[in-house]
C-alpha positions in Angstrom: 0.0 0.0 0.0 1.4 3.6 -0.8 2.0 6.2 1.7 0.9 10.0 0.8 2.9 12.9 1.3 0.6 15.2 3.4 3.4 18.1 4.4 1.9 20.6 2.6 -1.3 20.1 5.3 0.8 21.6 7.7 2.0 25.1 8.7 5.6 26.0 10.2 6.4 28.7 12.5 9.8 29.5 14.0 11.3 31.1 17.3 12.8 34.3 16.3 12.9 36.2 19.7 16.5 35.4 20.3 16.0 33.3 23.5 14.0 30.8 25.0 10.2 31.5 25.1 7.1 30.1 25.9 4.0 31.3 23.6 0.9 30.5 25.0 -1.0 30.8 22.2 0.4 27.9 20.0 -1.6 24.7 20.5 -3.1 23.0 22.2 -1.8 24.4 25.6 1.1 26.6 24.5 4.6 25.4 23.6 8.3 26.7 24.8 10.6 27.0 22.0 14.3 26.9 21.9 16.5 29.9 19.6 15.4 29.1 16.6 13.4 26.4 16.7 10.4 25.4 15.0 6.7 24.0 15.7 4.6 22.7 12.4 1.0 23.1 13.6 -1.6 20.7 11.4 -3.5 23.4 9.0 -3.1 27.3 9.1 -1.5 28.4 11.7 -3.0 32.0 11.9 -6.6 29.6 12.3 -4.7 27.1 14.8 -4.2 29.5 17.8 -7.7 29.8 18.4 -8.5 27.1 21.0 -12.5 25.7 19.8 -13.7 26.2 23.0 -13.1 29.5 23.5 -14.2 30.9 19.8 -15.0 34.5 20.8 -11.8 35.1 23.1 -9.5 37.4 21.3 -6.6 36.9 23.6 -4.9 34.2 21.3 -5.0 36.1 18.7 -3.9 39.3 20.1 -0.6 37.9 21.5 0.1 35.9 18.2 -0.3 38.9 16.4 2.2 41.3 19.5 4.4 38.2 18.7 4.6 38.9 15.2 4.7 42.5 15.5 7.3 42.0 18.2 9.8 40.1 15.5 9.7 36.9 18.5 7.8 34.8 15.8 7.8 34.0 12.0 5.2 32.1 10.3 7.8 30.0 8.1 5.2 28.0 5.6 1.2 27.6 5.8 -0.9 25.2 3.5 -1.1 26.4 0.0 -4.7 27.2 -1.5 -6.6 24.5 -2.7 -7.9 25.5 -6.6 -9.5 23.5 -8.6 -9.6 23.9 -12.6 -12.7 24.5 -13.9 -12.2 22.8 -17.2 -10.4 20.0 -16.4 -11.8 19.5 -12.6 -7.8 19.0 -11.2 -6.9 20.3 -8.3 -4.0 22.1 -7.8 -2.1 23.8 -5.2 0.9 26.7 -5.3 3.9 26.4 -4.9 6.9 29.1 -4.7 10.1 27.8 -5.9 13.0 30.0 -6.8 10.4 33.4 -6.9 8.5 31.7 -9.3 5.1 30.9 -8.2 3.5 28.3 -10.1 0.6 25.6 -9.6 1.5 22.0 -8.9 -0.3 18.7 -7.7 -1.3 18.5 -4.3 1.3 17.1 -2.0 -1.2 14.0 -1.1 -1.3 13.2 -4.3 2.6 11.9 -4.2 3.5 8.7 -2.8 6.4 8.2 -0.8 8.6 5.2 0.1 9.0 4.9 3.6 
């Protein structure tokens, strides 16, 4: 049986305060990062760091959002739009390589050997 590539589901941000921080809006209870390190999150991760039960509570947002301001986070890589061809019904996704942006199969549409 094939395995799928599903990377692209995933988003990437990375620890760019300069030291060792905790931030208490990544999920699902907040994570400390080293210099430099990174967390993938599954899906966006501007959509991840709202917690489902608490919908209407701006907080998580506000502090990702300092954080960015701030320079102590940088979203690295979040999944690429899904668009789907009207005449031929494909889907594709895009993908940035080398400043050219182009469209390209879906990531889970590549096996992998494991």
């Amino acid at each position: 049986m094939p395995t799928y590539d599903t990377a692209c589901l995933y988003s990437t941000v990375k620890n760019t305060s300069g030291q060792r921080k905790k931030f208490g809006f990544l999920p699902p209870h907040g994570r400390e990062l080293d210099v430099d390190e990174e967390f993938t999150i599954y899906g966006d991760a501007r959509e991840a760091v709202l917690r489902f039960e608490r919908v209407t509570d701006r907080r998580q947002i506000m502090a990702f959002e300092a954080a960015i301001e701030r320079g102590d986070i940088k979203i690295i890589q979040t999944p690429s739009p899904v668009l789907q061809d009207v005449d031929t019904g494909e889907s594709k996704i895009l993908e940035l390589d080398g400043g050219v942006l182009s469209a390209v199969d879906p990531c889970w549409e590549e096996s992998v050997s494991v």
